[in-house]
N, C-alpha and C positions, 0 to 999 in steps of 0.2 A: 341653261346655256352658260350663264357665268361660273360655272362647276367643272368647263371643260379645260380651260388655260385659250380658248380662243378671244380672252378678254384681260389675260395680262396674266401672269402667275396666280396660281394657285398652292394653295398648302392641305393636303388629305385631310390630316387629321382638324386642323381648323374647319375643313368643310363638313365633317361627322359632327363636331358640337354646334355647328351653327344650324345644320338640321334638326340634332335634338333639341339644340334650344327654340325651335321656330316649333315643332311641336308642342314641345310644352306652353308652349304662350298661344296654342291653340291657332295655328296657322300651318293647315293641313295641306292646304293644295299645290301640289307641284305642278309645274310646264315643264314636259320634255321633251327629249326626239332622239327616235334611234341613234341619229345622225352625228350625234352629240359627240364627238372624240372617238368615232368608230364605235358605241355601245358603251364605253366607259358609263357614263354619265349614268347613264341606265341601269347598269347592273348596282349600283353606288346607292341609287335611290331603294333598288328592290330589295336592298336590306329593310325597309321600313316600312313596307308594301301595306303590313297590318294598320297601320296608322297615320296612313297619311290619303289623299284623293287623286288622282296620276290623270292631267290630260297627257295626250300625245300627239305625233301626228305620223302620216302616211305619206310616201311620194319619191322615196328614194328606196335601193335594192342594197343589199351590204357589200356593193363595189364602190358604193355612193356616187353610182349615177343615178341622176332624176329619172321617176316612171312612174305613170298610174295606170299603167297596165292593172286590168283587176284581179291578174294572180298573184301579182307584186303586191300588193294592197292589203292582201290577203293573208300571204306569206310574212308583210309588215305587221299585220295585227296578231296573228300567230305568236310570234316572237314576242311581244309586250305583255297576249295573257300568258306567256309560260311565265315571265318575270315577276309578273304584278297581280296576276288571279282576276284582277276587272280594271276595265277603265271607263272612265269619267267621259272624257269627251273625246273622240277623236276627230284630230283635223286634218283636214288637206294640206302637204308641205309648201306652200308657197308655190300651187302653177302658176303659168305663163304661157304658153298657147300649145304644151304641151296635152291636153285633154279634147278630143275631139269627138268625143260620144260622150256629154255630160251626163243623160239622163239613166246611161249604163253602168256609170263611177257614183251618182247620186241612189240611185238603186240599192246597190250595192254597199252602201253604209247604212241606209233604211233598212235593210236586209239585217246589216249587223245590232242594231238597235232591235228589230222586233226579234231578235233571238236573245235579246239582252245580254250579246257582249260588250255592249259598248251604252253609255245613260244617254249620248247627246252625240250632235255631229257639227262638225263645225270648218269652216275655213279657216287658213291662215293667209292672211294677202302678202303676195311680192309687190316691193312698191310698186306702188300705183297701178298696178294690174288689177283694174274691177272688173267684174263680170255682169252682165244684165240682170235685172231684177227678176225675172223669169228664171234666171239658177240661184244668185245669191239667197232669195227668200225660201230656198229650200235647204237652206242648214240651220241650226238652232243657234252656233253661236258667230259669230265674224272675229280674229283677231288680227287689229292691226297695228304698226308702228301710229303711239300719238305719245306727240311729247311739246312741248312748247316750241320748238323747231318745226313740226308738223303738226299743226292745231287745225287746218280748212283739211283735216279724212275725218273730224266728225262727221260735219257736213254733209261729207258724202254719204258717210255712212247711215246717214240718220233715216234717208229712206227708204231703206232698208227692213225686213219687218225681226229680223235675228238681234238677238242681242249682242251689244260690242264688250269685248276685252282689249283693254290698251296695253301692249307691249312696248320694252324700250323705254319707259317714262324717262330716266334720262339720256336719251339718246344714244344709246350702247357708250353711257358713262360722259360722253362728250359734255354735260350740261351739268358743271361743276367751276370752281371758282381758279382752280389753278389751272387749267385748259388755257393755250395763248401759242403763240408764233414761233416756240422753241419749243413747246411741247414733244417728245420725241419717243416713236411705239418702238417696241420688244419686235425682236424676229418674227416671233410665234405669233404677236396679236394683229388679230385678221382686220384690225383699224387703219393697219399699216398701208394695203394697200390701197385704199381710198381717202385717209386725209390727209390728203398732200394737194399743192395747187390750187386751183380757182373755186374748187367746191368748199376745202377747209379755209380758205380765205371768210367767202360767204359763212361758213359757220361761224368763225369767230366774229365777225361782224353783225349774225344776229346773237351772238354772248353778251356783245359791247351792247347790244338795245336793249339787251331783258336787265345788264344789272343798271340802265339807267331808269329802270321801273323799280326796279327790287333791290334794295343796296345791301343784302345780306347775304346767305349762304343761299343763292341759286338754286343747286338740290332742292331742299327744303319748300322752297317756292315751286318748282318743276311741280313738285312729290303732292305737294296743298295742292296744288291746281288740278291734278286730276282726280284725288280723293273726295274733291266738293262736288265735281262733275255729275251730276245724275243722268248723262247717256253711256256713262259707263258702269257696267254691269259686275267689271272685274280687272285689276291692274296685277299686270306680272311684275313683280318688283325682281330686279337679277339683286344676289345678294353673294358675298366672297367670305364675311367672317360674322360673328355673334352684334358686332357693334354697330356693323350696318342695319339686323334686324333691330336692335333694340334701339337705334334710331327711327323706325319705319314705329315701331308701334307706340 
C-alpha cells in the first residue's frame, strides 16, 4: 500500500530498487490489493512475480465498490492469477456487515484452496469489526492493524485458532518522532482526512506516553516490539525507499 502515493509521495524508480533490494536480502513476501491506486500497485509488483510470494485480497469490483458477491470474488481472483500465476494467501478486504451468507464466501475460498489456486485464506479485519468464532476460526490466517497505538487486538485475537499478521506497525506512519500539532498532510494522503481534531489530539497524546517509556527513535521501539512478539505470525512492514528496508533488517 505504501507503493500507491495514498501515504505521501512516492518516486517509481526508487520503489523498483527498493523491491530489488528487499529481494535480494531475501524478503520475498508482498501484501497487496487490487484496490491499491486502481491496479497500479499490482501490475508494478507482477514484474517480479517470479520471485517474490504475493498475499492479496478480495472484496472490492474495479469501480472500487465494496462486494463479496461470490462472482465478484471470483472475477477478483481471476485478475491476480493472470498477473501473478499463484497466490499465497488470499484475504477478505476488510468487511463489515456487508456478507450475509458467510458459509457460501467461506466455501468458496476452500473451494479455491482445494483447486490450489490459492495456498491459504485469510481475513483482513476493518477496525474492530470481529466476527464470531464460528467464522473467524475458518480462515487460516487473521490480518489486523497492531501497533503500539492498538496493542488490546492481540487479545482479541488470540482466541482465535488462525494465525495473526500485524499490519500498520507504525501506525500508517503516524508512530515516529517528528509527528506533533503542526504536522501537516499532502492533498493526496488519505491521513488527511482523519488526523485532524479530537481523534489526532488523542494520538499525539498517546506519542507523548510511549516516548516517556522510550526516549529514542519510537519507530525502532514500535518496530522491536512487535518482532519479539510470538502471537504474531507475520508483520507487513510498509516501506517507500532502500533505507527504510535496510533499517528493518
Amino acid at each position: 500500500w505504501s507503493f500507491s502515493g495514498d501515504l505521501g509521495i512516492v518516486d517509481q524508480k526508487e520503489i523498483h530498487k527498493t523491491i530489488e533490494f528487499a529481494i535480494e536480502n531475501k524478503l520475498h513476501r508482498f501484501d497487496t490489493a487490487p484496490s491499491y491506486n486502481n491496479g497500479k500497485v499490482d501490475k508494478l509488483l507482477s514484474k517480479y512475480k517470479k520471485n517474490i510470494l504475493v498475499n492479496t485480497k478480495c472484496g472490492y469490483n474495479f469501480e472500487g465498490v465494496k462486494t463479496f458477491k461470490l462472482s465478484d470474488i471470483e472475477k477478483s481472483l481471476e485478475y491476480s492469477l493472470k498477473l501473478f500465476h499463484k497466490i499465497n494467501i488470499l484475504f477478505l478486504h476488510s468487511p463489515r456487515v456487508e456478507i450475509k451468507d458467510w458459509d457460501r464466501v467461506i466455501s468458496l475460498l476452500d473451494n479455491f484452496k482445494k483447486m490450489k489456486l490459492i495456498k491459504s485464506t485469510g481475513i483482513s479485519i476493518a477496525r474492530d469489526h470481529y466476527f464470531p468464532k464460528s467464522i473467524m476460526n475458518k480462515f487460516d490466517f487473521i490480518q489486523d492493524e497492531i501497533n503500539l497505538l492498538r496493542l488490546q487486538n492481540i487479545k482479541k485475537i488470540k482466541k482465535y485458532k488462525c494465525k495473526l499478521i500485524a499490519r500498520s506497525p507504525l501506525a500508517n506512519g503516524l508512530i515516529k518522532n517528528g509527528i506533533n500539532s503542526k504536522t501537516k498532510f499532502l492533498k493526496n494522503d488519505y491521513r488527511k482526512h482523519w488526523c485532524k481534531g479530537e481523534r489526532f489530539k488523542n494520538i499525539l497524546n498517546q506519542l507523548k506516553q510511549i516516548k516517556k517509556i522510550y526516549n529514542g527513535d519510537i519507530s525502532n521501539f514500535a518496530q522491536l516490539y512487535l518482532l519479539q512478539n510470538k502471537s504474531i505470525e507475520h508483520i507487513n512492514f510498509g516501506v517507500k525507499n532502500t533505507k527504510q528496508v535496510e533499517k528493518l533488517l
